[in-house]
C-alpha positions in Angstrom: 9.3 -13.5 -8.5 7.6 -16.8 -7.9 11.1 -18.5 -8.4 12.3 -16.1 -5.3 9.2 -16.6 -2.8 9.1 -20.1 -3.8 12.7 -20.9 -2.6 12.2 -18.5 0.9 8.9 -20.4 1.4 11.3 -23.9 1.2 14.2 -22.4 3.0 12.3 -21.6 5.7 10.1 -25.0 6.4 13.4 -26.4 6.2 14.8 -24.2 8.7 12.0 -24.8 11.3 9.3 -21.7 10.1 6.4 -23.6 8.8 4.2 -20.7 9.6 6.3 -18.3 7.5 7.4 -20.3 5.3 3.6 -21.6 4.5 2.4 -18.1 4.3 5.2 -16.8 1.9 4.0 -19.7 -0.3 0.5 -19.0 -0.4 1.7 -16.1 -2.9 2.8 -18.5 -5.3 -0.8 -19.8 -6.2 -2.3 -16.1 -7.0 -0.9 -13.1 -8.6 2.3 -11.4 -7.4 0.7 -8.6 -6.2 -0.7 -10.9 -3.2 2.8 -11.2 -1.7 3.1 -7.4 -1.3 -0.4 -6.9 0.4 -1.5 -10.1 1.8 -0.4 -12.7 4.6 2.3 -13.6 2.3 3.7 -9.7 2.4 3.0 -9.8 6.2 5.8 -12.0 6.4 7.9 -10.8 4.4 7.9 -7.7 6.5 8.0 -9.9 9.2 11.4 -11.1 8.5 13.0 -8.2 7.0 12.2 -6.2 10.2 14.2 -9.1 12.2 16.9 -8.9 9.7 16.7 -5.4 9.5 16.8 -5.6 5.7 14.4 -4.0 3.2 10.8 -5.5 2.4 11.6 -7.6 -0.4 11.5 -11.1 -1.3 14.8 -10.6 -2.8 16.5 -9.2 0.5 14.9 -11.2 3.0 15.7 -14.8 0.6 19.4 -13.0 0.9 19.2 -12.4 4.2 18.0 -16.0 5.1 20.5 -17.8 3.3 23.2 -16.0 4.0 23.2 -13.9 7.9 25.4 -15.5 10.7 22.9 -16.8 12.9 19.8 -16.9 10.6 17.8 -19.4 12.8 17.8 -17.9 15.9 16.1 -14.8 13.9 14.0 -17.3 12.0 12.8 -18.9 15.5 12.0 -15.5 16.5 10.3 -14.1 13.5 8.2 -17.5 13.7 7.0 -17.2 17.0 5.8 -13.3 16.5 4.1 -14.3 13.6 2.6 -16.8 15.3 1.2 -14.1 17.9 0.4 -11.7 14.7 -1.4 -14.0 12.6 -4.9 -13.3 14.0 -4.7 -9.3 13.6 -3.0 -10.1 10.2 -6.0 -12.4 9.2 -8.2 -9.6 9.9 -6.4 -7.0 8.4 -6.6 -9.0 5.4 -10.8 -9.7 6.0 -11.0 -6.2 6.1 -9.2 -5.3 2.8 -11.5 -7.5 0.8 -14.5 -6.5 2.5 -13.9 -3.3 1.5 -13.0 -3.8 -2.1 -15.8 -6.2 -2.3 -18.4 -3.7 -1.3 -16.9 -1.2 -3.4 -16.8 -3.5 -6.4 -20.5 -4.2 -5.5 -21.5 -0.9 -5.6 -20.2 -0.6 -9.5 -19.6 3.1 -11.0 -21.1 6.0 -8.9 -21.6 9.3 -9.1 -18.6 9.5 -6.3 -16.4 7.3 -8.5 -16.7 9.6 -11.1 -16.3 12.8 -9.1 -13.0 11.7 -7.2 -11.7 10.9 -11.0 -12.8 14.2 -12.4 -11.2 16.1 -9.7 -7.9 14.1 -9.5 -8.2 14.6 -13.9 -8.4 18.6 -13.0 -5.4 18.6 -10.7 -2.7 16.6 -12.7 -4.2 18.7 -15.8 -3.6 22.0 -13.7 -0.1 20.8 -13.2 0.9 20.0 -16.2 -0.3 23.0 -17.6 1.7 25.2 -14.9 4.9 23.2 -15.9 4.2 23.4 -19.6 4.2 27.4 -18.9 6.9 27.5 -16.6 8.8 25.6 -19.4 7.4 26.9 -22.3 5.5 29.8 -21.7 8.0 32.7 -22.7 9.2 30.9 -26.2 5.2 30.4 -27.1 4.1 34.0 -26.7 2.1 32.8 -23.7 2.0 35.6 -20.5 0.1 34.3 -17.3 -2.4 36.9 -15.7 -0.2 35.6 -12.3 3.3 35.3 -11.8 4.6 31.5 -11.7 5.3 31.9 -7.8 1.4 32.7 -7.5 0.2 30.5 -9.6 2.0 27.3 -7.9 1.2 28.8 -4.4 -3.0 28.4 -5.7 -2.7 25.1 -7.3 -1.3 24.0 -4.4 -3.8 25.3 -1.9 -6.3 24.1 -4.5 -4.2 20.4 -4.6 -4.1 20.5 -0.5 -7.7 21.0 0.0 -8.5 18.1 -2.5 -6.0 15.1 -0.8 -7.6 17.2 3.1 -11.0 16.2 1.8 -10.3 12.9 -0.1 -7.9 11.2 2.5 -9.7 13.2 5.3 -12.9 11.7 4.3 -11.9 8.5 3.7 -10.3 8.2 7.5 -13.4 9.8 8.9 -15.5 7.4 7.1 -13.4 4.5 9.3 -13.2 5.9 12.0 -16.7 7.5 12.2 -18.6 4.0 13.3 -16.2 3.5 16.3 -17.0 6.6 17.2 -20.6 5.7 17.0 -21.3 8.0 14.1 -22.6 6.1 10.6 -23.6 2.5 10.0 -21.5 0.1 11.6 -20.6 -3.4 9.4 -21.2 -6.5 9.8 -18.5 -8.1 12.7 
């Protein structure tokens, strides 16, 4: 992977994108994951949405090298990244803010509960498959019919992601509404 990002991050200085180009090779000094979620992955996205190729390092390097006309797209993507980096600097602020306070806060009582829960779920699933599988050649006859049983799970499997993801919006959205404590800006 670094091989790839570091030959776009070349490709592109050379082709007149120092901004993208520098970005894409800020990856190559932390882990990979860093050019999927960070400034580095910003541009990557940047430039597969002017190519109109898929997300990757892989397709965009492709794409660069090889598309009739590369610079002009290059010139562009350049000079809306240029215009994005700011709300892509904060974006990024924000992530680690948030996984710093979280890592700050260590193992709470809510850690543990959305684990327990998520635990019960894939466990309630796997044990309506292993039934719907198994059930008849192991003796084993639910009190509910398999259509019944899927249809709870799921309401039970709906409510959970409603209250987990629900939360977790309300919780950012809550202190521009005014509601909750407001971070530090």
């Amino acid at each position: 992977m670094s091989d790839i990002l570091g030959t776009l991050a070349t490709s592109l200085a050379k082709q007149g994108a120092p901004l993208l180009g520098g970005l894409i090779g800020t990856a190559l000094g932390g882990p990979v994951g860093a050019a999927v979620g960070g400034l580095a992955g910003k541009a990557i996205e940047s430039l597969a949405d002017a190519f109109g190729v898929d997300p990757t390092p892989e397709a965009v390097k492709e794409a660069v090298d090889s598309s009739i006309g590369a610079a002009d797209v290059i010139a562009e993507a350049e000079a809306q990244a240029r215009a994005m980096l700011p709300i892509w600097q904060i974006e990024a602020t924000r992530a680690s803010e948030a996984q710093t306070v979280e890592i700050e806060r260590g193992f709470g009582a809510w850690q543990f509960w959305r684990g327990a829960w998520q635990g019960l779920i894939i466990t309630g699933w796997a044990v309506i498959l292993l039934i719907a599988l198994l059930g008849g050649n192991l003796g084993i006859r639910p009190l509910l019919p398999l259509p019944e049983m899927v249809s709870a799970w799921g309401s039970v499997t709906l409510t959970w992601l409603a209250v987990f993801n629900g939360g977790h919006t309300l919780k950012e959205i809550a202190p521009t509404l005014g509601f909750g404590r407001r971070g530090a800006r």
